[in-house]
Kinemage of the C-alpha trace (Angstrom):
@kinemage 1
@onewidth
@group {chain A} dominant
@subgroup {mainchain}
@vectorlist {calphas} color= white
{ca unk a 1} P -49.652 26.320 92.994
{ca unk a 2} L -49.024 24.219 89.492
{ca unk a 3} L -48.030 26.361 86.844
{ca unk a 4} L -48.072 29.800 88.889
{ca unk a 5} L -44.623 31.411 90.088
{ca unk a 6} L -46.125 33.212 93.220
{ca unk a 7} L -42.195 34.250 93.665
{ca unk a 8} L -43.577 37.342 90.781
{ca unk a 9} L -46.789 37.886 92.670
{ca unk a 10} L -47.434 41.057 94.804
{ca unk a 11} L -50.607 41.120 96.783
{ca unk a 12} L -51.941 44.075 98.965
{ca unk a 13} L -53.861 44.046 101.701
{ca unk a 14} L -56.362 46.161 102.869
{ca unk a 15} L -58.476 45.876 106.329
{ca unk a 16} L -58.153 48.406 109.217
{ca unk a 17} L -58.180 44.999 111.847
{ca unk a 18} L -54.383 44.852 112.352
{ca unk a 19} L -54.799 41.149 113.527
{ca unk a 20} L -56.912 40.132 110.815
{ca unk a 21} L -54.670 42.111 108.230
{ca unk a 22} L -51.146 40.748 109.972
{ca unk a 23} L -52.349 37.190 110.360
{ca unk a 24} L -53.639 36.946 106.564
{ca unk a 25} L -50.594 39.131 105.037
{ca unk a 26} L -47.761 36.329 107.235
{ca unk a 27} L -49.958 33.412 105.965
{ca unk a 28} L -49.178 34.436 102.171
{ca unk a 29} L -46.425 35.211 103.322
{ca unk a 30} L -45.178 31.729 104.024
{ca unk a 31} L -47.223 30.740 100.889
{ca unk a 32} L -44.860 32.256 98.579
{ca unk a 33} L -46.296 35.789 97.632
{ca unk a 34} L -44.658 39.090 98.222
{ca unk a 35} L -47.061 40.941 100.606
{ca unk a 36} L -47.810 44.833 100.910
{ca unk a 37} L -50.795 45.962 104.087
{ca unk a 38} L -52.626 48.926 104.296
{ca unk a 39} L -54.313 49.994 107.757
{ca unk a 40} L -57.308 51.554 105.853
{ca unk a 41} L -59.313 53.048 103.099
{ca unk a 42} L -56.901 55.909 102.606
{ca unk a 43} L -53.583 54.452 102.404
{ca unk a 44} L -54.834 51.579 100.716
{ca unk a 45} L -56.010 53.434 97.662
{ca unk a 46} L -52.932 55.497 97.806
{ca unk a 47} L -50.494 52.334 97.349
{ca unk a 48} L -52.375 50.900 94.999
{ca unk a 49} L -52.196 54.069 92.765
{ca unk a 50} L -48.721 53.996 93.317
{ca unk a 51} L -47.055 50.597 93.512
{ca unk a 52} L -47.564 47.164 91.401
{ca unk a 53} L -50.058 45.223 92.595
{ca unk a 54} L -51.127 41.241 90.785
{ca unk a 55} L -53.675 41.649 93.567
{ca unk a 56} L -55.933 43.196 96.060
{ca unk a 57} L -57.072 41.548 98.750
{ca unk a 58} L -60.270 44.401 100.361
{ca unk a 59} L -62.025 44.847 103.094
{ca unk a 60} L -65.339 46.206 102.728
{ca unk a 61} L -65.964 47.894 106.219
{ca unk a 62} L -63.536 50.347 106.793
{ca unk a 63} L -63.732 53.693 108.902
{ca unk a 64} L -61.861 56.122 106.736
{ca unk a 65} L -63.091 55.437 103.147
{ca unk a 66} L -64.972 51.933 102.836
{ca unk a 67} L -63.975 48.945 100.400
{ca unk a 68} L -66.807 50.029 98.131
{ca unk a 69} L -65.033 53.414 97.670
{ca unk a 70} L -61.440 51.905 97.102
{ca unk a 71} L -62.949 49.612 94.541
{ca unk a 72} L -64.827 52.069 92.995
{ca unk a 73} L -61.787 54.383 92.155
{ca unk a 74} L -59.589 51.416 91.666
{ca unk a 75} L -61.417 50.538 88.650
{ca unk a 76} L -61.426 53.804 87.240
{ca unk a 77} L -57.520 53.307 86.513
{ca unk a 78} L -57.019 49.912 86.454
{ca unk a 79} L -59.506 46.931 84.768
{ca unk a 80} L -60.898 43.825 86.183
{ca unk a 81} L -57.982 41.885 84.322
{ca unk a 82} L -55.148 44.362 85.244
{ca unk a 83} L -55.377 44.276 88.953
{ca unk a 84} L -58.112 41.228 90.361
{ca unk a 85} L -59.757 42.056 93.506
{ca unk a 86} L -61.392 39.905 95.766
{ca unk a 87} L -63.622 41.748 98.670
{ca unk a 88} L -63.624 40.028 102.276
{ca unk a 89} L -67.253 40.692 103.691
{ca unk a 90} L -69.005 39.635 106.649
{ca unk a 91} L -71.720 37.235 105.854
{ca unk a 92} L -74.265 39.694 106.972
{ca unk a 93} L -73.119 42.240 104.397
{ca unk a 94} L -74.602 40.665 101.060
{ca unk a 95} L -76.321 44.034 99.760
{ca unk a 96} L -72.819 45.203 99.729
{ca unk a 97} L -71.479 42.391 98.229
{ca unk a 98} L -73.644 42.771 95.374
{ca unk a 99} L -72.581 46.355 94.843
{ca unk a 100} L -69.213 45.100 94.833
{ca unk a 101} L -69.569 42.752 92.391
{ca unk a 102} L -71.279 44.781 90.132
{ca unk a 103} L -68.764 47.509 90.296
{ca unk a 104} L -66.054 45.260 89.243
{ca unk a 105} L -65.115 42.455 91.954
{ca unk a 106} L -63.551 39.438 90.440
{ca unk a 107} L -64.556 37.416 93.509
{ca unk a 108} L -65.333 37.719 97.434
{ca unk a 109} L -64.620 35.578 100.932
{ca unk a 110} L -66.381 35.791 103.765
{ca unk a 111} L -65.283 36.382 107.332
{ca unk a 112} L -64.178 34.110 109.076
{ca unk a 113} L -61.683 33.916 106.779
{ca unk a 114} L -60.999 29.988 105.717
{ca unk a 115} L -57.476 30.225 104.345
{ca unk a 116} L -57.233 27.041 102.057
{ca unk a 117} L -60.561 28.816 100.392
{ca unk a 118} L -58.819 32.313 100.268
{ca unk a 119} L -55.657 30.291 98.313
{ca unk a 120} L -57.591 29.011 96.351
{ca unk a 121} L -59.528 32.218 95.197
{ca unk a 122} L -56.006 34.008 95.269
{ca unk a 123} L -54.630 31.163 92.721
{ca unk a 124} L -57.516 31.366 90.585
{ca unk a 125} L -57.580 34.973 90.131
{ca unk a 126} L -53.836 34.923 89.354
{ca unk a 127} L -53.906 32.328 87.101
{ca unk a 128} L -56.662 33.833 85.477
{ca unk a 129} L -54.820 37.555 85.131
{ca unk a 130} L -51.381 35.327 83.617
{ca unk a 131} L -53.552 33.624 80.943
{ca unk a 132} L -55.365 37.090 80.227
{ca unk a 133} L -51.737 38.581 80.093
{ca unk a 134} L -50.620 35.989 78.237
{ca unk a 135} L -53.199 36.317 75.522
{ca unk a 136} L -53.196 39.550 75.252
{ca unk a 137} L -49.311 39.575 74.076
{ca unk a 138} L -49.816 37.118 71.589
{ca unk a 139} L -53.085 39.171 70.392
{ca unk a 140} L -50.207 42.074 70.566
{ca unk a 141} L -47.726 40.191 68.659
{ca unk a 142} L -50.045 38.958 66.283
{ca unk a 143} L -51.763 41.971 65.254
{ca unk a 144} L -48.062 43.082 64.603
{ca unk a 145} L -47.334 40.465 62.172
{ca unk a 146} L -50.879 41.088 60.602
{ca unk a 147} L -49.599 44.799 60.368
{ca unk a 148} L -46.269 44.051 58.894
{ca unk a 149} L -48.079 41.316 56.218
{ca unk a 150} L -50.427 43.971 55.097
{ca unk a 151} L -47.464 46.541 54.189
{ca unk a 152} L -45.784 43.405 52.187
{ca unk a 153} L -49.037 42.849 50.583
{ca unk a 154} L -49.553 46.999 49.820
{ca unk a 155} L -45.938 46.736 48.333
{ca unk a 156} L -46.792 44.683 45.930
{ca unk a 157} L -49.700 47.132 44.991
{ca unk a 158} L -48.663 49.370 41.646
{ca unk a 159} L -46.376 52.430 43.016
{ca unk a 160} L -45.298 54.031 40.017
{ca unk a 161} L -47.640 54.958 37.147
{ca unk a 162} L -47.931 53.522 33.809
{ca unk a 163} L -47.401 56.000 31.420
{ca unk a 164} L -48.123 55.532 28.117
{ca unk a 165} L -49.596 57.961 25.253
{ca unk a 166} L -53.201 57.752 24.583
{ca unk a 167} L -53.818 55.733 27.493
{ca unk a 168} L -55.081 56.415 31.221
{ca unk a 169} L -54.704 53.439 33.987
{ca unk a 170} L -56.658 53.702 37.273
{ca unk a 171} L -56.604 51.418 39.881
{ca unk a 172} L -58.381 50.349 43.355
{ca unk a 173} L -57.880 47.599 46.148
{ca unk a 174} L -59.591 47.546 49.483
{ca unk a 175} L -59.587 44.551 51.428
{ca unk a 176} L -62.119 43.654 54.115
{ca unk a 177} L -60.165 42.810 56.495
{ca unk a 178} L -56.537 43.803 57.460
{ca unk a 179} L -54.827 40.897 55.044
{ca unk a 180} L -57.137 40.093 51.727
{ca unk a 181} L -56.785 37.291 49.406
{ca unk a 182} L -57.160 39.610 46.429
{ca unk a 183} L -54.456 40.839 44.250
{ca unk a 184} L -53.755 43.089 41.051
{ca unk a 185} L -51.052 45.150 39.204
{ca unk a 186} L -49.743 46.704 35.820
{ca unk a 187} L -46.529 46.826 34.415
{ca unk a 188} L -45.125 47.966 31.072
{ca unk a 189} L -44.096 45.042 29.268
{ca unk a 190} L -42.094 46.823 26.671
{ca unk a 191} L -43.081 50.207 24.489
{ca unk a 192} L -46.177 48.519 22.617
{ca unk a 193} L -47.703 46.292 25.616
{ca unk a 194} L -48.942 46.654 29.094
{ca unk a 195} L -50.039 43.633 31.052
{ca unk a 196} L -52.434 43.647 33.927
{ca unk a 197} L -54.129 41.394 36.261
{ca unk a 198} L -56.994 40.998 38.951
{ca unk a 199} L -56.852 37.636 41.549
{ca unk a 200} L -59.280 36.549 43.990
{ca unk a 201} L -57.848 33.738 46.576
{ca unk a 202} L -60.845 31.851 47.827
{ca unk a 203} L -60.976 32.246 51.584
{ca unk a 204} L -60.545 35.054 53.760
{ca unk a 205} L -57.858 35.976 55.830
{ca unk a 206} L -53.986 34.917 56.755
{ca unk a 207} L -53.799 31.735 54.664
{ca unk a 208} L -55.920 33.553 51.755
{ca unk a 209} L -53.209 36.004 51.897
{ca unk a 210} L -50.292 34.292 51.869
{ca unk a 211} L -51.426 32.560 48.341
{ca unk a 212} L -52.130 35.674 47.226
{ca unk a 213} L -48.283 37.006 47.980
{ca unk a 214} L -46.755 33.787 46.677
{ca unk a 215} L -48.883 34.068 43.340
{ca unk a 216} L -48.000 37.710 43.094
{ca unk a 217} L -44.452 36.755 43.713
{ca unk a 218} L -44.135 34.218 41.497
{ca unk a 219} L -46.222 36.022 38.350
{ca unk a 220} L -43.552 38.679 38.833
{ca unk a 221} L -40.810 36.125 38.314
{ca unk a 222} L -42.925 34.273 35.448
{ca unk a 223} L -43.467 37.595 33.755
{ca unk a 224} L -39.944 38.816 33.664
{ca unk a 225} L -38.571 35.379 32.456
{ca unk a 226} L -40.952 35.781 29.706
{ca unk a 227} L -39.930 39.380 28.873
{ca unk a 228} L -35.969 38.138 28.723
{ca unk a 229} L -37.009 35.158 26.240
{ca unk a 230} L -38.908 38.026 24.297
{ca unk a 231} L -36.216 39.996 23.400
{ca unk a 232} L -34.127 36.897 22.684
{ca unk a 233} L -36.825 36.351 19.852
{ca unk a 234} L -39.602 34.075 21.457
{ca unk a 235} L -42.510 34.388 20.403
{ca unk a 236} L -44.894 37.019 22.992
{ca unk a 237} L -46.093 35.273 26.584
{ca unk a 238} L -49.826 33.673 25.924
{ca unk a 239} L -52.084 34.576 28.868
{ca unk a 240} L -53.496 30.881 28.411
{ca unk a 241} L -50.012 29.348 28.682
{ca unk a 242} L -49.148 31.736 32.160
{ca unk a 243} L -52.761 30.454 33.225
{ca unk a 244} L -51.513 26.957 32.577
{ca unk a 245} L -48.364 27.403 34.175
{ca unk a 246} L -49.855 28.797 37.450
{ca unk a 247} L -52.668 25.671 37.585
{ca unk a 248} L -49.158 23.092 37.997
{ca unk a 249} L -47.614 25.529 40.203
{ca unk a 250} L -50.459 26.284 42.800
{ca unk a 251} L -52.980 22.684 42.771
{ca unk a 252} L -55.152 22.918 45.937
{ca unk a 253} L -53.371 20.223 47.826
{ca unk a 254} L -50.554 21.949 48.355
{ca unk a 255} L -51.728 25.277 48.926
{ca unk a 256} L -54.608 24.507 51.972
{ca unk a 257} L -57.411 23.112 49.599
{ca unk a 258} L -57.687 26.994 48.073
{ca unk a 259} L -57.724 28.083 44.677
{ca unk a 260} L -58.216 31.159 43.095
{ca unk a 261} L -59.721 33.198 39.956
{ca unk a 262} L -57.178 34.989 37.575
{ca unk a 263} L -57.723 37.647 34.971
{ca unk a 264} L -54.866 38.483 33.114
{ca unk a 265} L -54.838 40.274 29.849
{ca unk a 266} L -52.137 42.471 27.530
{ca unk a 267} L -53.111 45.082 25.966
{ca unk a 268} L -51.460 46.508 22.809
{ca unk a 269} L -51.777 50.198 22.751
{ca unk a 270} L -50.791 50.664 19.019
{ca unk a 271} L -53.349 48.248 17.529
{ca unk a 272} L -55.595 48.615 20.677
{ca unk a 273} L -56.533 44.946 21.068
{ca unk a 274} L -56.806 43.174 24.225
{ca unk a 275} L -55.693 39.814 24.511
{ca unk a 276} L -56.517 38.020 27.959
{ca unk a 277} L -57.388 34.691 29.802
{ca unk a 278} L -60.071 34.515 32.575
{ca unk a 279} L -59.792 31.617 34.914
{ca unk a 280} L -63.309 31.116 36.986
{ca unk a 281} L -63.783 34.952 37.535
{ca unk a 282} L -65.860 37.578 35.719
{ca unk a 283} L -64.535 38.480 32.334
{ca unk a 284} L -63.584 42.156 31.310
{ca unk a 285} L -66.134 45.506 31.165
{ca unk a 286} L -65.730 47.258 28.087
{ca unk a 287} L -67.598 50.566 28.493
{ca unk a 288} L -68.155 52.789 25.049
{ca unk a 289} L -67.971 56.180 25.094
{ca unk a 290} L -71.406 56.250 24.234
{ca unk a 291} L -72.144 54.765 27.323
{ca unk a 292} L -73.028 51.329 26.368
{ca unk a 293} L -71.433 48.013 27.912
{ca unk a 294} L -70.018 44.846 27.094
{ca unk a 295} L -69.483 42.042 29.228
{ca unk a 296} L -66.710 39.552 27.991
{ca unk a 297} L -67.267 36.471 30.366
{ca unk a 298} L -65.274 33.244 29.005
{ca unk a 299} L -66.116 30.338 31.231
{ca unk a 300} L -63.085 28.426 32.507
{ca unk a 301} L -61.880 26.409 36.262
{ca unk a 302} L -59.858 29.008 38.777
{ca unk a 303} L -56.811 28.334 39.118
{ca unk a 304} L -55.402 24.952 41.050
{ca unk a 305} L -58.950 23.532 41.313
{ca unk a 306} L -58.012 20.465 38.451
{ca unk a 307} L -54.906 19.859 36.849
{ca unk a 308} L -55.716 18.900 33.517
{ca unk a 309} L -57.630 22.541 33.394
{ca unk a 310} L -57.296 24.057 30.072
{ca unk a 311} L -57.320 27.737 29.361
{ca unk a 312} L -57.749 30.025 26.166
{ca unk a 313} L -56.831 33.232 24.931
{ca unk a 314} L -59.472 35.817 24.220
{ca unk a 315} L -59.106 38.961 22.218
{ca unk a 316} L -60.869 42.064 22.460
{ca unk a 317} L -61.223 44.919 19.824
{ca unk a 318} L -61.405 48.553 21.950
{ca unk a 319} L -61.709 51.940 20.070
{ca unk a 320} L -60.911 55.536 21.314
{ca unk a 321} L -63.009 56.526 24.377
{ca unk a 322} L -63.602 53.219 25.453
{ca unk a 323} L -62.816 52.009 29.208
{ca unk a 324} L -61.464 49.161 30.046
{ca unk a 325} L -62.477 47.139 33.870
{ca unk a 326} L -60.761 44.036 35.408
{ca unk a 327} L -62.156 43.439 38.754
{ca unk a 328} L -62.954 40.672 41.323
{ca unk a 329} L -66.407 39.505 42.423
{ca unk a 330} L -66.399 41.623 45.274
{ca unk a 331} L -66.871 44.425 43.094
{ca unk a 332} L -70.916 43.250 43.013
{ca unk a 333} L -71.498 40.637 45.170
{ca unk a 334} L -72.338 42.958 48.389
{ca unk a 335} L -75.816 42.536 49.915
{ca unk a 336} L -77.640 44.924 51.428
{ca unk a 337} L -77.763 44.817 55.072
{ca unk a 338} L -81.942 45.053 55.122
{ca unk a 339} L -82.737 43.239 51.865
{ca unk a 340} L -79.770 40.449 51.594
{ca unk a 341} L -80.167 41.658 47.696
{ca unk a 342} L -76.777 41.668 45.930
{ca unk a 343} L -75.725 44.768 43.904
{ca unk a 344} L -75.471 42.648 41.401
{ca unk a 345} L -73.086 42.928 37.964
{ca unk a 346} L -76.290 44.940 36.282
{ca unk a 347} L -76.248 47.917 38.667
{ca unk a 348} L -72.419 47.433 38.305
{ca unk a 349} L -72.419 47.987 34.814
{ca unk a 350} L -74.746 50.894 34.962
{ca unk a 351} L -72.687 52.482 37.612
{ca unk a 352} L -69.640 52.471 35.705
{ca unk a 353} L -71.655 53.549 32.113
{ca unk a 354} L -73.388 56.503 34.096
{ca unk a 355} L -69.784 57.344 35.143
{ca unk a 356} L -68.461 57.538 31.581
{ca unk a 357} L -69.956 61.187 31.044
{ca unk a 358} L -67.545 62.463 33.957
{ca unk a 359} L -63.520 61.884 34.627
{ca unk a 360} L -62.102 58.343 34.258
{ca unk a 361} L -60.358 59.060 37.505
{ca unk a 362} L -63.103 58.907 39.436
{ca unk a 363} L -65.378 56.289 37.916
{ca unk a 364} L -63.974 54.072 40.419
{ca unk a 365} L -64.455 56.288 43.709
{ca unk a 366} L -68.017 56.874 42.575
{ca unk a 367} L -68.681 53.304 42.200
{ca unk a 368} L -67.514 52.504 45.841
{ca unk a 369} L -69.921 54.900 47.118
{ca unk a 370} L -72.760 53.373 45.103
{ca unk a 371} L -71.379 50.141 46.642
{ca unk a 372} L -71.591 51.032 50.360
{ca unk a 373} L -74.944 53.788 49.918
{ca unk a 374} L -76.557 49.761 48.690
{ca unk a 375} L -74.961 48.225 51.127
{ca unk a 376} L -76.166 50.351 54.245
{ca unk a 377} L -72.888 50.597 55.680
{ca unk a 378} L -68.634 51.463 54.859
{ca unk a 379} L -67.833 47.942 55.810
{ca unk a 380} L -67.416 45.629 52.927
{ca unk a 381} L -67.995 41.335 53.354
{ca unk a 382} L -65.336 40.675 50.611
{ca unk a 383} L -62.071 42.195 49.243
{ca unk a 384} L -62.416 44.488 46.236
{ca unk a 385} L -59.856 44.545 43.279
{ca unk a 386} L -60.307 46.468 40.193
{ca unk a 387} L -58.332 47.341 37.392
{ca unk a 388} L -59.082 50.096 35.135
{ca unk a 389} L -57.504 51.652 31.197
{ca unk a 390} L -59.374 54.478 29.224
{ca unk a 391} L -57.969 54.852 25.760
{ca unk a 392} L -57.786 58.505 24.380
C-alpha cells in the first residue's frame, strides 16, 4: 500500500450473495479502506448516485438490475477516472465481460475471488485515480497561471489611444496560443514624436513569453529614462543606441538560448519622417495612397544573438495619405493547410495596397481574413503583431 492512504478511500460493494459481499467488504475492511455494501442492482446504483465513492467493486449477475445496467448508468454521471470500477464475473461469463469493458470497466476479477489479486487490482485502480487527480489539479492550476500571464501580457497591450492631428494609429495582436512571444505598443513621446514598436521572441510559449514581458518592461523603463534626459537637454533617444542597449541587456545565455527581432521606429508628425532600427525582422510597409508599396528591409542580427551586434538608424520620408505597417513575421509566414505554400510578404503587400481604397481601420481586419481564407482554417501557427499609422 506504498504511497496510497487507504484511510481516504471509500469502496462500495455490490453483489446480491450476502456471504460473498460480507466476506469481501470485512477483508478491506481490515485492509484499511472504509467499506459501503449494497444487496443488489437497485440499491447499489442508488448509493452510488448519492454518496462518495474512490471505488466500485460490481457484480455482474444480479436479480434486480444486473452489473451491466449499474455500470451502464454509472458512467453516464461519473467517468472512468472519477469513480474506477472493477466487475467480479464468473469465468464462464466472458461475453459479458467484454460488454463491460467496453462500456467503461477499468478492470475485472473472476470468481473465486483471490484476495491478494483483488488488492492488488483495488491498489492499482486507486493509485491510478490519485495520479489522474493529481494531474488534473496541476493542469487546473496551471491553466490558471497561463490565464493570469495572458491578462499581464494584454496589459501591456496599448489601452488608451494616441491622439495626434493628422495622424490615425491602428493596431492588432493575436497570439497562437494562450501566452505569445510577440509584443508591440505606441506611446506619445512628447507633442512632435510618437514611438512604436513590433517584437517577435523566438520560441513559442511560457518561456517565449516571459522575455517578451521582461523586454516590454524594461523598454518602458528605457524609454522614459530617455524622455527625462530629453527635457534636461540630451540630445533625442537613437533607435540604434536602444537596439544596442537591449543586445547587453538580453544575450541568449541568460535568457534560455532565445533571442528576438525588434522594430522600433519614431515618427515625427510635423516633418513626417520616420526614423527606426530593425533588428533581424522585416523592415517597415510604406503603402502610397496611390496604392503602391515600399518595403524598407535593413538587414541586421535580432536581438541577444551576438554581443558585438551593431545596429543603425534608418529614416523614412512619408507624405499625406501614406500608411505606415510594423509587423512580425507571422503576419506572412502562414501555410496553407493543403499546399504548405506560405502567404508570403507579396500577397501581404497586395492585401494591404488593395485595402488602401477603403478605411484605414479596417485594413488590418481584412488582412486577417485573407490570412486564415489562405490558410484553410481560424487557427494561426505563429503569433501576429502589427502596428499600423495613416497620415492625413
Amino acid at each position: 500500500m506504498t504511497g496510497l492512504d487507504v484511510t481516504n478511500a471509500r469502496i462500495l460493494v455490490i453483489d446480491d450473495n450476502e456471504l460473498n459481499r460480507d466476506l469481501l467488504a470485512r477483508r478491506l475492511v481490515r485492509s484499511g479502506f472504509t467499506v459501503d455494501t449494497a444487496d443488489g442492482g437497485v440499491s447499489g446504483l442508488e448509493m452510488i448516485l448519492s454518496g462518495d465513492y474512490n471505488l466500485v467493486m460490481l457484480d455482474i449477475m444480479m436479480p434486480d438490475i444486473d452489473g451491466l445496467t449499474v455500470l451502464k448508468r454509472t458512467r453516464e454521471c461519473f467517468s472512468k477516472t472519477q469513480l474506477p470500477i472493477i466487475m467480479a464475473t464468473a469465468r464462464d461469463e466472458g461475453g459479458d465481460l467484454a460488454e463491460a469493458l467496453s462500456m467503461g470497466a477499468n478492470d475485472y476479477v473472476t470468481k473465486p475471488l483471490d484476495y491478494r489479486v483483488v488488492l492488488a487490482r483495488i491498489e492499482n485502480m486507486l493509485g491510478y485515480a490519485q495520479a489522474v487527480s493529481a494531474l488534473t489539479r496541476a493542469n487546473e492550476r496551471m491553466n490558471r497561471d497561463i490565464e493570469a500571464a495572458a491578462r499581464v501580457q494584454a496589459s501591456l497591450l496599448p489601452h488608451e489611444p494616441v491622439e495626434i492631428d493628422e495622424v490615425d494609429f491602428i493596431w492588432l495582436y493575436r497570439p497562437c496560443d494562450e501566452l505569445a512571444g510577440d509584443g508591440l505598443n505606441l506611446f506619445r513621446r512628447d507633442e512632435e514624436h510618437v514611438a512604436m514598436y513590433v517584437l517577435d521572441v523566438s520560441g513559442h510559449g511560457v518561456a517565449a513569453a516571459l522575455l517578451s514581458v521582461s523586454v516590454t518592461h524594461h523598454l518602458s523603463q528605457m524609454t522614459s529614462n530617455h524622455q527625462a534626459a530629453e527635457v534636461a537637454g540630451a540630445t533625442t533617444l537613437s533607435p540604434a543606441c536602444l537596439a544596442r542597449d537591449l543586445n547587453m541587456l538580453f544575450p541568449m545565455e541568460s535568457v534560455g538560448r532565445h533571442y528576438f527581432t525588434f522594430l522600433y521606429g519614431v515618427l515625427n508628425v510635423k516633418t513626417r519622417s520616420f526614423r527606426f532600427v530593425s533588428a533581424g525582422g522585416p523592415g517597415p510597409l510604406v503603402v502610397h495612397a496611390d496604392g503602391s508599396a515600399d518595403l524598407h528591409d535593413v538587414p541586421a542580427v535580432p536581438i541577444g544573438m551576438f554581443p558585438d551586434s551593431e545596429y543603425a538608424d534608418t529614416t523614412i520620408e512619408l507624405r499625406s495619405g501614406d500608411r505606415l505597417y510594423l509587423y512580425t513575421d507571422g503576419l506572412y509566414e502562414e501555410r496553407n493547410l493543403e499546399t504548405r505554400e506560405q502567404f508570403g510578404r507579396q500577397r501581404m503587400c497586395s492585401e494591404l495596397c488593395a485595402a488602401s481604397a477603403g478605411p484605414f481601420e479596417s485594413s488590418l481586419d481584412e488582412l486577417i481574413q485573407s490570412i486564415t481564407r489562405w490558410r484553410g482554417s481560424d487557427e494561426l501557427s505563429d503569433d501576429i503583431a502589427v502596428l499600423g499609422c495613416r497620415l492625413h
